[in-house]
C-alpha positions in Angstrom: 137.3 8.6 11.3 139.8 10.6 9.6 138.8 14.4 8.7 140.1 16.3 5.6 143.1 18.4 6.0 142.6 21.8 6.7 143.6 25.1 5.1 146.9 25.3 7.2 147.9 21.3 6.8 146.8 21.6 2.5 150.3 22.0 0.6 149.5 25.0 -2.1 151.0 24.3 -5.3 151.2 27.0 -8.4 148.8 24.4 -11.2 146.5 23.4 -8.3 143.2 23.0 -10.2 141.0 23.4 -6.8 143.0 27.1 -6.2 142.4 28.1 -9.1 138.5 27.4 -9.3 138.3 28.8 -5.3 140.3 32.0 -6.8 138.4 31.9 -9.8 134.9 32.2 -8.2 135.7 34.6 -5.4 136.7 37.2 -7.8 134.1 36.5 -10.4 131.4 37.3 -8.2 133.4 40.1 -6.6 131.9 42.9 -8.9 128.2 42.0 -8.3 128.4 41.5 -4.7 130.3 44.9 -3.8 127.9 46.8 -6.5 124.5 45.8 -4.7 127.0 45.6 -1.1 127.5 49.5 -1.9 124.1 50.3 -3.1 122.3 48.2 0.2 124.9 50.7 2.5 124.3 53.6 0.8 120.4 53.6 1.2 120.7 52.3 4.7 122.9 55.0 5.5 120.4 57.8 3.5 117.6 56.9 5.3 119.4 56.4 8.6 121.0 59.8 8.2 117.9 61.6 7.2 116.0 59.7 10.8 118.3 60.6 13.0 121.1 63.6 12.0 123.9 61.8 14.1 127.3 62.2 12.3 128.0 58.2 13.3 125.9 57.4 10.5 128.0 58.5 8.3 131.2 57.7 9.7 129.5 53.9 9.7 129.1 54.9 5.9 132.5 56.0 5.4 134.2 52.9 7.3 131.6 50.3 5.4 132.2 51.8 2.4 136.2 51.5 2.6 136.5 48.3 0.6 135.9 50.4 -2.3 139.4 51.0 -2.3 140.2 47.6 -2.9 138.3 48.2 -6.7 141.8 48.8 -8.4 143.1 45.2 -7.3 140.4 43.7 -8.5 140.5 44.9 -11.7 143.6 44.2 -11.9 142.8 40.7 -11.4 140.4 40.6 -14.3 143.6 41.9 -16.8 146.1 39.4 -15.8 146.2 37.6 -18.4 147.6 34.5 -16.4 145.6 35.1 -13.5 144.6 30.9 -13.5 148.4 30.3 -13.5 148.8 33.1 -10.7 146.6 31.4 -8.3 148.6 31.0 -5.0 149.8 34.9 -5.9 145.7 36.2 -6.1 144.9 33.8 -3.3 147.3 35.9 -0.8 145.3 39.5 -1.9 
């Protein structure tokens, strides 16, 4: 039995309909997902502050929190107006 090639073996070309519906999607439910992501942390790291006053908790806050950074690349995503045709260059962010 033969297995489908993986990620590695798959040739990448720029029109490939598949990227750009894997691209697609993983950016499209980027905004919701870091929204509640950040507001899940934050009252996780509230409550766990205000139990136990260790200064961890909010370097696990900080650290956690870090992806925000990412924000202006993804909005940069969401302006390109060729971002289907640019799937192989948002696939390597």
């Amino acid at each position: 039995m033969t297995s489908a090639p993986s990620v590695e073996q798959r040739t990448v070309e720029p029109d490939d309909p598949i990227l750009r519906e894997q691209v697609a999607a993983a950016f499209g439910s980027v905004r919701t997902a870091a929204l509640t992501e950040r507001a899940v942390a934050l009252g996780f790291g509230a409550i766990m502050y205000w139990q136990l006053r260790d200064p961890l908790v909010l370097a696990w806050l900080a650290l956690h929190l870090s992806p925000s950074l990412l924000r202006p690349l993804w909005a940069a995503y969401f302006r390109d107006p060729k971002a289907g045709a640019r799937s192989v260059l948002w696939a390597r962010r």
